[in-house]
N, C-alpha and C positions, 0 to 999 in steps of 0.2 A: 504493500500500500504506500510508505512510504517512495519506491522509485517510483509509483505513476505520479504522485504529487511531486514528485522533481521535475520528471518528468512536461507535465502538464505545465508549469513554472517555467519552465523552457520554453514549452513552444509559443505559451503567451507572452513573454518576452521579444520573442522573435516574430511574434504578429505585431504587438504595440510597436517595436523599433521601425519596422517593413511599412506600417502604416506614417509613422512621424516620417521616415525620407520620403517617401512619395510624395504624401502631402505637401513634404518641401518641395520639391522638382515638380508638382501637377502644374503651376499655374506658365511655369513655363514653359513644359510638354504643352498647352495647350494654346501657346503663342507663339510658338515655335511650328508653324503649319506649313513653310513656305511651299507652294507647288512645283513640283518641275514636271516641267509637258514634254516628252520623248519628242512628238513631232517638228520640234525646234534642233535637235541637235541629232538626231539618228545619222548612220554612215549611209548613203543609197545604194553605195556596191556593193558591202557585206554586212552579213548577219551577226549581230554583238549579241550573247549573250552571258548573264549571270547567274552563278548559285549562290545564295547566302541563307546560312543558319541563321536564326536573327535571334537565339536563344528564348526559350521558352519563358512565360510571366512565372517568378518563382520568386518565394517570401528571401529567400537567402542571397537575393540580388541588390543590395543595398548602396547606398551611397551613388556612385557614379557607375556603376554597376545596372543602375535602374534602368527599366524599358524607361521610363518619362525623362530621363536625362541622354539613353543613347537615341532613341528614336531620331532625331534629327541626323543624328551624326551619320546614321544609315544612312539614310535620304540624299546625305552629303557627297557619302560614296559613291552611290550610284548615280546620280548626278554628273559626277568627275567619270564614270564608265560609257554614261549613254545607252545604255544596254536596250536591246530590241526585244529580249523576251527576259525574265528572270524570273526563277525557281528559287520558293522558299519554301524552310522548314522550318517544321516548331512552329507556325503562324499558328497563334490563339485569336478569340475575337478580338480582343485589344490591340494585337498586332495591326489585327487584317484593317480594319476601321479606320487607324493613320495610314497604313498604306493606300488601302483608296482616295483617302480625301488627300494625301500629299502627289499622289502620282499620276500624271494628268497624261491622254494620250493614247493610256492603255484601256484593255477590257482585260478579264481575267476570268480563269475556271476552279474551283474548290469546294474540297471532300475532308467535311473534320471528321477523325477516326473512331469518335465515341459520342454520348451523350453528356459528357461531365460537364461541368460550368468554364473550365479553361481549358477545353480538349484542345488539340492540335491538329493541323493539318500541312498539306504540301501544295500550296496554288502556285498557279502560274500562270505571271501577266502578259502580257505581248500586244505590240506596236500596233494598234487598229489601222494607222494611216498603211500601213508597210504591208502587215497580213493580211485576208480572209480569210475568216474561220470556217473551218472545211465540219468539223467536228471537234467532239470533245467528250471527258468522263471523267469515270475514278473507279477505283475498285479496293479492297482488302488485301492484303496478303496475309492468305487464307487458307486452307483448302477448300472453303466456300466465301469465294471475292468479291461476291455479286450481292452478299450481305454482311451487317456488318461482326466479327467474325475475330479471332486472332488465329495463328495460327503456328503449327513446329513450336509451342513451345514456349513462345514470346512472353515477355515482360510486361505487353502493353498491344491495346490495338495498332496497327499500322497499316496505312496507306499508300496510292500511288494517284497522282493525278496525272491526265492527258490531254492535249490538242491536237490537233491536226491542223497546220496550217497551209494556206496560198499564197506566195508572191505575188504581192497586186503587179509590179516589174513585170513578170514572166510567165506568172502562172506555175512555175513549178513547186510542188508539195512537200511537205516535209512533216515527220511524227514528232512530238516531243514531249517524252514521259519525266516525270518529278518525282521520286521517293526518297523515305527516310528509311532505313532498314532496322533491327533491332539492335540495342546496345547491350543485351544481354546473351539472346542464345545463339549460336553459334548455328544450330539446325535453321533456325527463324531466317536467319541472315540467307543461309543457304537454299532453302526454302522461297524463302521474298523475290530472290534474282529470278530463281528461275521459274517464277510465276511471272515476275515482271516482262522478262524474255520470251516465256509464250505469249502473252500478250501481245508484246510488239510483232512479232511472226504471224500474228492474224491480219497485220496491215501492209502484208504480202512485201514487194521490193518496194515500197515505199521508203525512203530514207529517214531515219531519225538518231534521236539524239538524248542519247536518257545523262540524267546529273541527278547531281541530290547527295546525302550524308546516307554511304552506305555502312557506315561503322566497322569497315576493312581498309586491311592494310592493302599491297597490294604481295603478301607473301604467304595470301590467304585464301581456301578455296572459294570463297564467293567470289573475288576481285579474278578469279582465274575463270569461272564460269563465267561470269561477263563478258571477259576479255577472248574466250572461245567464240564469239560471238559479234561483239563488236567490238571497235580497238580503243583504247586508254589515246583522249585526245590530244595529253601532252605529250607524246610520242611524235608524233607527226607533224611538228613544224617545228625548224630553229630556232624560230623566236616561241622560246618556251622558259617556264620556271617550273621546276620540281620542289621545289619549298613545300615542308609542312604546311598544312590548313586548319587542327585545330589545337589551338593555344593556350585554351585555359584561362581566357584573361592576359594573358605574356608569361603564363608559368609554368605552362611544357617544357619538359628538356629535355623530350624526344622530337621525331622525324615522325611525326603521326602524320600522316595522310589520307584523309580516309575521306575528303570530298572528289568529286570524279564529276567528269566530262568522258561519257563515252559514246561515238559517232560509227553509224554504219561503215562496214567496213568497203572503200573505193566510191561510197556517194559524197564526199564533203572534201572541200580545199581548208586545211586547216591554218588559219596565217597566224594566229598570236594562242597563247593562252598565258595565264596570267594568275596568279593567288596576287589578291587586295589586302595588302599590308599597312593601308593608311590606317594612321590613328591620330587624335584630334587631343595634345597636351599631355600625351601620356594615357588617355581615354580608349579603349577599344570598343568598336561599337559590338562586340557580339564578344562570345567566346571561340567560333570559329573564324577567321579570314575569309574573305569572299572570294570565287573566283572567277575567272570571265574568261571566255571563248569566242573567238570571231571565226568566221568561216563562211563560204559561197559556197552551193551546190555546185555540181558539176553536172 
């Protein structure tokens, strides 16, 4: 009895503290809106895009650490990228709410993976002026995807969102799948890909482009089942960075890698890739690095 009353004494401590910085940083998390509209800076000869983790709403994110204090700073980054389509994870409502009202431009598709009050999910937004929306969805990684389901094992629901886009340009089509994969089971992990991978296989030769936090290295069979399949996008152009993606805040000190850019293998010119290292006074806006990929069809 005693340890639940310490217990208990803990965690409302760490609601009241969670509650007092917010409150500190709400008033200006919420004047801090500015918009950036993609159709002002987009590239017209290639395809920019980004993954970013944008870290989940969680009581133990205090101080500068706060969604109400990093949210801008995100905004910031991707700003400075221009990105034509980007995939996030971890988006809760609160995420998703400043993303729409800050990101001018785009339309977007999303599947939160539960019913909880701060469930998660994986959207992705993408250039209205640039694409038409051919299609789109989401499903579980599950052994039943089509509802909602966990599955192998997992720690937690998990999802995968999708589109299907058009080049207004050209007309040529392209997939682009978004998932998180589990941080705990190893089966889950294994499991999610290659659900994911069937998936994309039902959109025939159609070209695509799946990213997202698979929670693999790349010395792991997940990241090798993907890679049977479609190829690791920093491979394929010089203008590349191999750098860890996630940080911890700045307090890894490993070579973790575990976000990913992977593209059909011979549909995609791959000209940059990139992990987003900017941080704003010593501020990191997430606890992964974002990272962005440019590329034309071929």
């Amino acid at each position: 009895m005693k340890a639940l009353k310490i217990t208990l004494c803990v965690l409302l401590a760490l609601v009241l503290l969670t509650a007092v910085v917010e409150l500190f940083y709400y008033p200006r998390y919420r004047l801090k809106r500015e918009a950036y509209d993609i159709t002002k800076t987009a590239d017209p000869a290639a395809v920019t895009v980004v993954s970013a983790n944008v870290r989940c709403f969680s009581p133990t994110d205090v101080f500068k650490k706060s969604w109400f204090y990093r949210a801008p700073l995100l905004v910031q980054t991707l700003q400075s990228a221009a990105p034509d389509i980007i995939g996030f994870q971890e988006v809760t409502w609160l995420h998703y709410r400043y993303l729409q009202e800050t990101l001018k431009g785009y339309d977007n598709v999303i599947l939160y993976r539960d019913n909880s009050p701060f469930s998660e999910a994986c959207p992705i937004f993408y250039n209205t002026a640039k694409f038409d929306l051919v299609d789109k969805g989401g499903f579980w990684l599950s052994e039943t995807p089509d509802e909602m389901s966990k599955g192998w094992n997992a720690a937690c629901y998990r999802v995968c969102s999708y589109v299907v886009l058009s080049q207004k340009s050209d007309g040529k089509r392209f997939a682009v799948f978004n998932t998180h994969l589990d941080h705990v089971s190893e089966d889950a992990r294994q499991g999610g890909i290659r659900l994911v991978l069937e998936k994309i296989k039902q959109f025939g030769a159609l070209p695509g482009i799946l990213m997202g936090d698979l929670n693999a290295e790349e010395n792991t069979p997940t990241y090798r089942f993907a890679t049977e399949v479609f190829d690791d996008a920093k491979y394929l152009t010089a203008d590349t960075d191999r750098g860890a993606t996630y940080q911890n805040w700045g307090q890894s000190l490993t070579d973790e890698n575990i976000d990913y850019f992977m593209v059909s293998k011979g549909a995609f010119n791959v000209l940059r890739y990139r992990v987003l290292r900017t941080t704003y006074d010593g501020v990191y806006p997430s606890d992964h690095f974002p990272i962005l990929l440019q590329v034309t069809l071929q």
